[in-house]
C-alpha positions in Angstrom: 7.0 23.9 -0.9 10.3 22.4 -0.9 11.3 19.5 -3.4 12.0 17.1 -0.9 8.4 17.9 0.4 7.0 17.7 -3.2 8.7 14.6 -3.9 7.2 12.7 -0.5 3.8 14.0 -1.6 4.0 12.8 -5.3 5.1 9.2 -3.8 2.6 9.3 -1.4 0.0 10.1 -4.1 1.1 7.2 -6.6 1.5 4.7 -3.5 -1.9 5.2 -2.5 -3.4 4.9 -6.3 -0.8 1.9 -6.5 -1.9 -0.1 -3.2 -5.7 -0.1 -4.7 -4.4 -0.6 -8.6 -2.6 -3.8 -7.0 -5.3 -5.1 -5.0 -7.4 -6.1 -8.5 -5.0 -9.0 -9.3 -3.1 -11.3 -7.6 -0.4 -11.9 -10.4 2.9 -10.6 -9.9 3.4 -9.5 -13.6 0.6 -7.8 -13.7 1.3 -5.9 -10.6 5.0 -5.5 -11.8 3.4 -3.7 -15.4 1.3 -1.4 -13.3 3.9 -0.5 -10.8 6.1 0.6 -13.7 3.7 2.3 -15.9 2.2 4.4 -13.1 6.0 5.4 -11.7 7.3 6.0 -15.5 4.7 8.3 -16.1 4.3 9.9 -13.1 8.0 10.3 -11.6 10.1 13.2 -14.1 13.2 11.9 -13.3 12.9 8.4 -13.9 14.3 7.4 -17.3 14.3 3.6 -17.4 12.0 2.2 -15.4 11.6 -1.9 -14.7 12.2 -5.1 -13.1 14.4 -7.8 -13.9 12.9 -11.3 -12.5 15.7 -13.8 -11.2 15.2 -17.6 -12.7 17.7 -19.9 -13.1 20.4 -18.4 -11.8 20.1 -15.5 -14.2 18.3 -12.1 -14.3 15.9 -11.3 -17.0 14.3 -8.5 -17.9 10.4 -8.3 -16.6 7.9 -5.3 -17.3 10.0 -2.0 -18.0 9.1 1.0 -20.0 11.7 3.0 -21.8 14.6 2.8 -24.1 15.2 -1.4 -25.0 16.5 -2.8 -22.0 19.2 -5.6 -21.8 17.0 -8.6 -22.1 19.7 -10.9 -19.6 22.2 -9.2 -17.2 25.6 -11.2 -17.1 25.8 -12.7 -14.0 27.2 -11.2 -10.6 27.8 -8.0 -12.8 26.5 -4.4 -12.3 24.2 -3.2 -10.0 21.0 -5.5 -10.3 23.1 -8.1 -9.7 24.6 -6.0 -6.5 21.4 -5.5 -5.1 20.5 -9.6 -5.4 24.1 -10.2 -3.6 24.1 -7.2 -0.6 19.9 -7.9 -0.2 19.5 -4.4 -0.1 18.6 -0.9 -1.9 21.4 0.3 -3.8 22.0 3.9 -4.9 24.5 4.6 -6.8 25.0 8.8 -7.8 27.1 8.1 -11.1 27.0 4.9 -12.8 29.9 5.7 -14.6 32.1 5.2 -11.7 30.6 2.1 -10.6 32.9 -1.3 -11.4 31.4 -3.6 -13.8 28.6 -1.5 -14.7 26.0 -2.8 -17.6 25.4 -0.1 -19.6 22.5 -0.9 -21.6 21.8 2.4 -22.5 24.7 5.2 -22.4 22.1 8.1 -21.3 21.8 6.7 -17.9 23.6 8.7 -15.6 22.3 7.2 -12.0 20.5 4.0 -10.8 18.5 2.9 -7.7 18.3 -1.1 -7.5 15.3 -2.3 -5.2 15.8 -6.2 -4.3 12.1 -8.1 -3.9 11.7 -10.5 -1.4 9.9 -13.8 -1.1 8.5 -15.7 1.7 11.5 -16.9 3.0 13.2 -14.1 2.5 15.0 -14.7 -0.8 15.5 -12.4 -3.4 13.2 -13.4 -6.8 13.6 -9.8 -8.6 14.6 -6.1 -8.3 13.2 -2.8 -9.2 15.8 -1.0 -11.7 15.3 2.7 -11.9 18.0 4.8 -14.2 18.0 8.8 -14.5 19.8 10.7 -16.7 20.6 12.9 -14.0 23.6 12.3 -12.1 22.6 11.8 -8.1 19.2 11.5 -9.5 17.8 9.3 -6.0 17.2 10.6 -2.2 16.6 8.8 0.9 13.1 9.9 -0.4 12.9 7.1 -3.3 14.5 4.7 -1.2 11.8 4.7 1.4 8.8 5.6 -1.3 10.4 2.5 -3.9 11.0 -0.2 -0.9 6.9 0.4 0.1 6.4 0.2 -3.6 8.2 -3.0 -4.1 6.7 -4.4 -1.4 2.8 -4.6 -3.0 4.5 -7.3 -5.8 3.9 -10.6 -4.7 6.9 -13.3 -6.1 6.1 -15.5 -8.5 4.6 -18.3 -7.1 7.2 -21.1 -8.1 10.9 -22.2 -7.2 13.6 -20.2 -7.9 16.8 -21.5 -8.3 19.5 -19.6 -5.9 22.0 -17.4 -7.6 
């Protein structure tokens, strides 16, 4: 079996295991804590694994698991904050190389940013994945992430605009 093939099954797996995990509670963080726990665990190339939840203007660190994460991302800096701006799935292959990069932990090498949507189509969060490896994410962990993110529900509340 191929790795591309392997990969699309794994996801498939956890997706499945996720969608019913998810459907026991209503509450966004405690759909976020699963979601991470299970991919952490389950996914050998994921290094830091979280969300950082967008209030006030600012982007703060939510369920993760991993090394200590940064607990507030300076604002419009680095990826998460690209992914809240463009509205869209960011990969980027080396971090390194990316301007204005937060670097909360030096190992990372590669990052995937997953924006989550509300109702009316704002962003409230994102889905931070690092690797150590360098080109670490595929069109395979887009696709398989986006679904993921999808099964959190935003926080039920107004959230002031970046």
């Amino acid at each position: 079996m191929q790795e591309k093939e392997k990969l699309e099954n794994r996801y498939k797996r956890i997706c499945i295991q996720l969608e019913d995990l998810c459907k026991s509670t209503t509450n966004p963080i405690s759909r976020m804590a699963t979601v991470i726990a299970i991919l952490h665990h389950k996914m050998p190339h994921f290094f830091w694994t979280g969300f950082y939840i967008l209030e006030n203007g600012e982007l703060f660190v939510g369920p993760y698991q991993g090394p200590l994460a940064c607990q507030v991302l300076e604002k419009n800096k680095g990826i998460c904050w690209a992914g809240i701006r463009r509205r869209s799935t960011i990969v980027v292959p080396n971090v390194h190389e990316f301007p204005g990069h937060i670097a909360c932990d030096s190992r990372s090498n590669s990052e995937i940013v997953v924006p989550l949507f509300d109702g009316n189509g704002q962003p409230w969060a994102v889905l931070d994945v690092d690797s150590k490896k360098f080109d670490a994410f595929s069109d395979v962990d887009i696709t398989w992430l986006e679904k993921i993110a999808g099964l959190i529900q935003p926080i039920e509340k107004t959230h002031s605009k970046q």
